[in-house]
Structures are given as C-alpha cells and as structure tokens.
N, C-alpha and C positions, 0 to 999 in steps of 0.2 A: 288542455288549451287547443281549440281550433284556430284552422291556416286564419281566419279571418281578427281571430284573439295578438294582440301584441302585449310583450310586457312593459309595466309601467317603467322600467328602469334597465339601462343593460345586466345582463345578467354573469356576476362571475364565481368561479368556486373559491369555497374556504381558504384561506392561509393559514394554517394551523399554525398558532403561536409555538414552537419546536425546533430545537436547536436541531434535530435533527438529518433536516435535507443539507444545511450551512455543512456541519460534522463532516457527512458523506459526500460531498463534492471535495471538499478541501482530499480528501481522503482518495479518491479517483484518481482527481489532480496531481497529487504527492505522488502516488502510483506512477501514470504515465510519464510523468519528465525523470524522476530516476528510470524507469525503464532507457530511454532514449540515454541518459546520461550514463549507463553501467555498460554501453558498447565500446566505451572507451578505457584500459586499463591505469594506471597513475600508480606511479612508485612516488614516495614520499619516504626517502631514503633507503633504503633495505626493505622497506614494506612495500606490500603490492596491492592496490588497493583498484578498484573501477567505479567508474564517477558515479553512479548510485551513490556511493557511500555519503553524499553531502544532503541527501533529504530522506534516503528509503529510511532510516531509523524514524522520523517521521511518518511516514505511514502508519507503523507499528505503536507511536504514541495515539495518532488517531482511529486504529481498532481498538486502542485498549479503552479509550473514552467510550467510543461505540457499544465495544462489550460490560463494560462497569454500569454506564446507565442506558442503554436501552434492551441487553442483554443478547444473547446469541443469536436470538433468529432476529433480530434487526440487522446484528452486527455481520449475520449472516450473506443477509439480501445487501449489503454496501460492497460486498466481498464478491461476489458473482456479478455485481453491475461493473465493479473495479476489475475483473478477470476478461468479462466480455468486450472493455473497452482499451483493456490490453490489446488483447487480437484484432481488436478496430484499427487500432493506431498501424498495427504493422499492416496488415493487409490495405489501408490507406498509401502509407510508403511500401508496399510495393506496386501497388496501382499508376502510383506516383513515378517510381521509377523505370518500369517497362514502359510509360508513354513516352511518345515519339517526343524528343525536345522542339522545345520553338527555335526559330533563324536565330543566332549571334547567342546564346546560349549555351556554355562550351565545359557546363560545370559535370558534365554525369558521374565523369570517375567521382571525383569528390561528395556528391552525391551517393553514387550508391557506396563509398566507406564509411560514409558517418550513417546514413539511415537506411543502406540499403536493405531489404528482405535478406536475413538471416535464420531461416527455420530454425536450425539448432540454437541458435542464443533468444528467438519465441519462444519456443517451446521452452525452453530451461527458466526462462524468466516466467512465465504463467503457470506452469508448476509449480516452482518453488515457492511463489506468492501466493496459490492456492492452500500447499499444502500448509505451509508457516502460518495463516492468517486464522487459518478453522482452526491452527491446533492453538493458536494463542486463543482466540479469544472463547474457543470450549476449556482451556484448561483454567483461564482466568475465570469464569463463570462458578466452573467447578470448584476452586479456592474460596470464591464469594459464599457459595450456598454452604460451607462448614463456616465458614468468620461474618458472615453479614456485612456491615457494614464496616467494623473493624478489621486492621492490618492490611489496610491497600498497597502497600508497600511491597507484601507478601506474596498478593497475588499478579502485582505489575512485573515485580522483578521475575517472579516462577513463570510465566506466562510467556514473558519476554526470553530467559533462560530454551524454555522448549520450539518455540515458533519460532525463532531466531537461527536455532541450530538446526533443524530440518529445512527452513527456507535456504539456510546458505549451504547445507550437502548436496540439497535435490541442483540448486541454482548451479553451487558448481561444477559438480558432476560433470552436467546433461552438458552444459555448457563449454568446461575447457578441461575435461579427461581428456588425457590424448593431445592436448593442445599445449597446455603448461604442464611440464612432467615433475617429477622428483621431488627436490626437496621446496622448490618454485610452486609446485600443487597446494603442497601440504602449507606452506607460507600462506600461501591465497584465502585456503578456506579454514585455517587459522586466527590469522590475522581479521580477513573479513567478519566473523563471528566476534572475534573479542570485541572489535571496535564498534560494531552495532549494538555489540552488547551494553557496552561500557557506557556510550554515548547515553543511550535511555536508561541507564542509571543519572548519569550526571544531570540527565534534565527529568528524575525524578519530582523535585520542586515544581517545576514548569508544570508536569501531569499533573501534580495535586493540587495546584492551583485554577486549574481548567474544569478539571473534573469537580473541584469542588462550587464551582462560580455554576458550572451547567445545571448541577444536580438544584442548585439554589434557587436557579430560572426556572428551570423545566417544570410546566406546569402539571405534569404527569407525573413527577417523581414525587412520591410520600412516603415516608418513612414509619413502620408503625411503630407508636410507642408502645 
C-alpha cells in the first residue's frame, strides 16, 4: 500500500472467538485483590486466617481451567502476566506512598498500613504464587496426559493438593517466620492450607461445570475419537 493508497474500510485485528483472554484476566484479577486483601490477618475463632483466603482459592480454580483446556504453556504465559502484575501493583503503592500528599490530606499513616510497600510480604506473596501456580498446573497436566480426558476429579484435587501446599510454605514462611511464632506459625500455615484446600474441593461442582461449558465453546478444543 502506498502513502497516497487509503483503505476502503477502517482496519482492525481479529477477535479470536476464545474463552481465553476472558479466563486470564479474571485470573490476574482474582490474583491482585487477594494479594492487597492477605496484608490483613482475621482470626475466625481460634483460626488465623488473612483476607486472601476469601478469593485466592479462586485463582487456583482459574489456573486449573486454564491448565485443563488450554494446557501448560498457556496456563503458563497467564502466570507470568499475573506475577508481573503483582510487582506492578506494589511498586504502584509504593510510588503512591512516597509521594508528597496533597493540602488537607491527613491519611498517610493509614495509608501506608493497609497498602503500604512491604518487601517482605512482596516478595513472599509472588513467590509463593509463582511457585504454587507452575507446580499446579504442570502436575495437573501431568495427571491429564495418563487419564485423558477421564478423572478430572483426580487431577484437580492432586493438583490443588501440591500447588496449594508449596504456595502456602513458600507465602508463609518468607512472610511471617519470625513474626507469628510457635504454635500461632504452625496454626497459620495449617489452617491456611486446609481451608484453601478444602474450599476447591467444595466448589469442585462449580469447576466441572465451567470447565465443561468452556471445553464445549472453545472452538479449538476437539476431542479425538
């Protein structure tokens, strides 16, 4: 096309009919707000819990969708976009809270305790969700390639089982070793693990019915007979 050629029509790229950009935003999403929500701890009785625990087990329902149908190196690249936009968010609030406040603006302390830059609880939180997320959805891939397409069960739970309990050592560790001691530790990263656990069992249904409505859509998934 020459400078002097115009085209007949504006010009835009494909929309690939593909559940998949939807998937991986929701998945990002789910990501950053429990990250921001897990700097706050919540006892619920005797249990010690921190506000992640009200959507991150969501995350892990939508890598496991991710890894089931479009398999690891998609589920891959949603994992690295979701880690990099981790580090966005904090380094945003800290940007945010080293600038100078405006006039009659009197909030900083409160400010920097709910969002302020916390390296240690960064770090511990993109780890963890690094290392939990490759190992779920390489181990669930791994379960798929012996069962096919039978025993989803098998490899959501197994999946969930391994990436669950590495995200929540590495997470608590880095995070409050040294900080929550004793038998308060041991509660923590306990308690957190079961209840992630257990939750993505209980909305086992809910997976299988996503996963089976996507696989149904996506016009890239075929099954051979």
């Amino acid at each position: 096309m020459t400078n002097l050629q115009k085209p007949a029509a504006p010009v835009y790229a494909s929309n690939t009919p593909s559940y998949y950009p939807l998937i991986s935003a929701v998945f990002v999403s789910l990501l950053v707000i429990s990250n921001i929500g897990a700097v706050k701890l919540i006892a619920v009785g005797p249990l010690i819990l921190d506000g992640g625990a009200f959507l991150f087990p969501l995350v892990y329902v939508a890598g496991d969708v991710l890894s089931e149908v479009y398999g690891f190196k998609a589920a891959r690249k949603a994992i690295f976009v979701g880690f990099a936009m981790s580090i966005l968010a904090a380094l945003t609030f800290w940007l945010v809270q080293i600038s100078p406040a405006g006039g009659g603006w009197s909030n900083q302390a409160a400010f920097e305790a709910i969002l302020g830059f916390v390296p240690r609880i960064v770090f511990a939180s993109v780890c963890g969700f690094l290392v939990g997320q490759l190992l779920n959805s390489y181990v669930l891939v791994k379960i798929k390639a012996r069962t096919n397409e039978g025993s989803l069960w098998l490899r959501l739970i197994g999946s969930t089982l391994v990436g669950e309990l590495a995200d929540t050592l590495v997470f608590c560790t880095i995070a409050f070793y040294g900080i929550i001691t004793g038998g308060d530790f041991l509660n923590y990263v306990i308690v957190g693990y079961l209840y992630k656990t257990l939750l993505e069992v209980v909305l086992l249904p809910v997976t299988y019915r996503l996963i089976k409505h996507i696989k149904s859509n996506e016009p890239t998934y075929v099954v051979a007979n």
